[in-house]
Phi, psi and omega in degrees: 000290155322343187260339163293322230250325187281310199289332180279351131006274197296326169276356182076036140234160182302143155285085152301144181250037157257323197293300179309297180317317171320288176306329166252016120335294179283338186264335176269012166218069199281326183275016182243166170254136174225135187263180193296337155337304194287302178308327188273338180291327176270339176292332178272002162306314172271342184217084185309321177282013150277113151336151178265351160324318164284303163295302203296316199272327158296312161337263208321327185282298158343302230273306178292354154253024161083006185295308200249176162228124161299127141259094136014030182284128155342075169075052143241150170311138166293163191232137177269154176204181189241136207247124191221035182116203164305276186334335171288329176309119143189163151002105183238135176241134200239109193266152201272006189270286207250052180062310159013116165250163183187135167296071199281134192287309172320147178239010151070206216284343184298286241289359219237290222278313182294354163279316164318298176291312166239038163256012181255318185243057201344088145218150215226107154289099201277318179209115152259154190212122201236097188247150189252126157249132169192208203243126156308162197290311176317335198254333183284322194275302158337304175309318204275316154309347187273304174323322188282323182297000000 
Protein backbone atom coordinates (compact mmCIF):
# COMPACT_ATOMS: atom_id res chain seq x y z
CA UNK A 1 0.00 0.00 0.00
CA UNK A 2 3.05 2.58 0.88
CA UNK A 3 5.01 1.65 -1.97
CA UNK A 4 1.59 2.65 -4.42
CA UNK A 5 1.11 5.91 -2.46
CA UNK A 6 5.39 6.75 -2.71
CA UNK A 7 5.49 5.96 -6.10
CA UNK A 8 2.93 8.18 -7.25
CA UNK A 9 4.84 10.81 -5.28
CA UNK A 10 7.65 10.28 -6.70
CA UNK A 11 6.12 10.63 -10.18
CA UNK A 12 4.15 13.76 -9.46
CA UNK A 13 0.94 12.32 -8.90
CA UNK A 14 -1.64 12.29 -5.92
CA UNK A 15 -3.13 9.65 -3.58
CA UNK A 16 -6.55 10.24 -4.37
CA UNK A 17 -9.66 8.88 -2.76
CA UNK A 18 -10.55 7.10 -5.88
CA UNK A 19 -7.43 6.17 -6.65
CA UNK A 20 -7.53 4.52 -3.36
CA UNK A 21 -10.51 2.74 -4.08
CA UNK A 22 -9.53 1.65 -7.37
CA UNK A 23 -6.22 0.36 -5.81
CA UNK A 24 -7.96 -1.71 -3.16
CA UNK A 25 -10.23 -3.04 -5.51
CA UNK A 26 -7.11 -4.62 -7.51
CA UNK A 27 -5.62 -5.64 -4.09
CA UNK A 28 -8.93 -7.69 -2.65
CA UNK A 29 -9.38 -9.43 -6.03
CA UNK A 30 -5.29 -10.33 -6.50
CA UNK A 31 -6.83 -14.14 -8.25
CA UNK A 32 -9.17 -12.40 -10.50
CA UNK A 33 -8.55 -10.31 -13.90
CA UNK A 34 -10.89 -7.40 -14.02
CA UNK A 35 -11.30 -4.96 -16.79
CA UNK A 36 -11.95 -1.31 -16.08
CA UNK A 37 -15.66 -1.81 -16.39
CA UNK A 38 -15.68 -4.06 -14.03
CA UNK A 39 -13.37 -2.50 -11.38
CA UNK A 40 -15.85 0.70 -12.13
CA UNK A 41 -18.81 -1.12 -11.84
CA UNK A 42 -17.68 -2.20 -7.54
CA UNK A 43 -15.94 1.29 -7.41
CA UNK A 44 -19.30 2.91 -7.58
CA UNK A 45 -20.63 1.05 -5.00
CA UNK A 46 -18.37 2.68 -3.04
CA UNK A 47 -18.11 6.27 -4.57
CA UNK A 48 -21.16 6.79 -6.66
CA UNK A 49 -19.35 10.18 -8.42
CA UNK A 50 -16.29 7.88 -9.53
CA UNK A 51 -16.26 8.12 -13.15
CA UNK A 52 -15.45 5.20 -15.68
CA UNK A 53 -12.80 7.97 -17.06
CA UNK A 54 -11.01 8.26 -13.91
CA UNK A 55 -10.48 4.39 -13.61
CA UNK A 56 -8.72 4.23 -17.34
CA UNK A 57 -6.71 6.92 -16.36
CA UNK A 58 -5.63 5.25 -12.81
CA UNK A 59 -5.38 2.14 -14.79
CA UNK A 60 -3.31 3.78 -17.19
CA UNK A 61 -1.09 5.56 -14.33
CA UNK A 62 -0.74 2.09 -12.48
CA UNK A 63 0.05 0.08 -15.40
CA UNK A 64 3.07 2.88 -15.76
CA UNK A 65 4.72 2.59 -12.78
CA UNK A 66 4.75 -0.99 -13.19
CA UNK A 67 1.98 -1.78 -9.86
CA UNK A 68 -0.40 -3.54 -12.50
CA UNK A 69 -0.27 -5.47 -15.56
CA UNK A 70 -2.61 -5.14 -18.73
CA UNK A 71 -3.43 -8.21 -20.25
CA UNK A 72 -4.41 -8.07 -23.53
CA UNK A 73 -7.14 -10.42 -25.09
CA UNK A 74 -7.67 -11.09 -28.76
CA UNK A 75 -10.11 -8.26 -30.03
CA UNK A 76 -11.59 -8.06 -26.30
CA UNK A 77 -11.26 -5.67 -23.64
CA UNK A 78 -7.86 -5.65 -21.58
CA UNK A 79 -8.04 -7.30 -17.99
CA UNK A 80 -5.87 -5.93 -15.08
CA UNK A 81 -4.01 -8.09 -12.49
CA UNK A 82 -1.41 -6.97 -9.95
CA UNK A 83 2.14 -6.81 -10.74
CA UNK A 84 4.57 -7.92 -7.68
CA UNK A 85 8.03 -8.49 -9.34
CA UNK A 86 9.45 -11.39 -11.16
CA UNK A 87 6.67 -13.40 -10.48
CA UNK A 88 4.04 -11.76 -12.60
CA UNK A 89 5.84 -12.81 -15.67
CA UNK A 90 4.07 -16.09 -16.32
CA UNK A 91 1.74 -17.60 -18.69
CA UNK A 92 -2.09 -16.97 -19.05
CA UNK A 93 -4.43 -19.31 -20.64
CA UNK A 94 -7.72 -17.78 -22.03
CA UNK A 95 -10.68 -19.64 -23.22
CA UNK A 96 -12.12 -18.34 -26.04
CA UNK A 97 -15.74 -19.47 -25.24
CA UNK A 98 -16.79 -18.14 -22.29
CA UNK A 99 -13.15 -15.37 -21.65
CA UNK A 100 -12.04 -17.24 -18.17
CA UNK A 101 -8.44 -16.54 -17.63
CA UNK A 102 -6.14 -18.60 -15.50
CA UNK A 103 -2.84 -18.03 -14.39
CA UNK A 104 -0.31 -20.49 -14.70
CA UNK A 105 1.93 -20.09 -11.63
CA UNK A 106 4.95 -21.73 -13.27
CA UNK A 107 6.72 -19.41 -15.47
CA UNK A 108 7.94 -22.40 -17.91
CA UNK A 109 10.24 -21.10 -19.86
CA UNK A 110 10.91 -17.20 -18.91
CA UNK A 111 13.15 -17.14 -16.60
CA UNK A 112 15.87 -19.33 -19.38
CA UNK A 113 14.71 -17.40 -22.30
CA UNK A 114 15.44 -13.44 -20.50
CA UNK A 115 19.02 -14.72 -20.08
CA UNK A 116 19.13 -15.59 -23.70
CA UNK A 117 17.96 -12.32 -25.04
CA UNK A 118 19.71 -10.57 -23.11
CA UNK A 119 23.39 -11.94 -23.25
CA UNK A 120 22.62 -12.96 -27.39
CA UNK A 121 21.15 -9.33 -28.08
CA UNK A 122 21.99 -7.03 -24.93
CA UNK A 123 18.64 -6.47 -24.84
CA UNK A 124 16.49 -6.18 -20.84
CA UNK A 125 13.55 -7.80 -21.00
CA UNK A 126 10.72 -5.68 -19.08
CA UNK A 127 7.69 -7.39 -19.88
CA UNK A 128 6.38 -10.70 -21.13
CA UNK A 129 3.43 -11.59 -22.10
CA UNK A 130 2.50 -15.67 -23.18
CA UNK A 131 -1.12 -16.17 -23.81
CA UNK A 132 -2.47 -19.92 -24.43
CA UNK A 133 -6.21 -19.84 -26.29
CA UNK A 134 -8.26 -22.71 -26.23
CA UNK A 135 -11.26 -23.89 -24.50
CA UNK A 136 -11.60 -24.61 -20.09
CA UNK A 137 -12.43 -27.68 -18.93
CA UNK A 138 -16.17 -25.96 -18.00
CA UNK A 139 -16.78 -25.12 -21.41
CA UNK A 140 -15.25 -28.12 -23.00
CA UNK A 141 -17.83 -30.49 -20.39
CA UNK A 142 -20.61 -28.02 -21.82
CA UNK A 143 -19.80 -28.63 -25.26
CA UNK A 144 -19.71 -32.43 -24.92
CA UNK A 145 -23.10 -32.11 -23.02
CA UNK A 146 -24.88 -30.08 -25.63
CA UNK A 147 -23.68 -33.17 -28.30
CA UNK A 148 -24.91 -35.82 -26.30
CA UNK A 149 -28.76 -34.21 -26.03
Amino acid sequence: MKKFEVLLKENGYKMTGQRQIIWNILLESQDGYLSPKEIWEIARQRDKALGISTVYRSLQIMDELGIIRCLDKKDEISKYELASGEDTIHPHLICMYCGKIIGVAENLFVSDSNAIIHDKYNFEVRDIQVKYYGICSECARKSCEKQVV
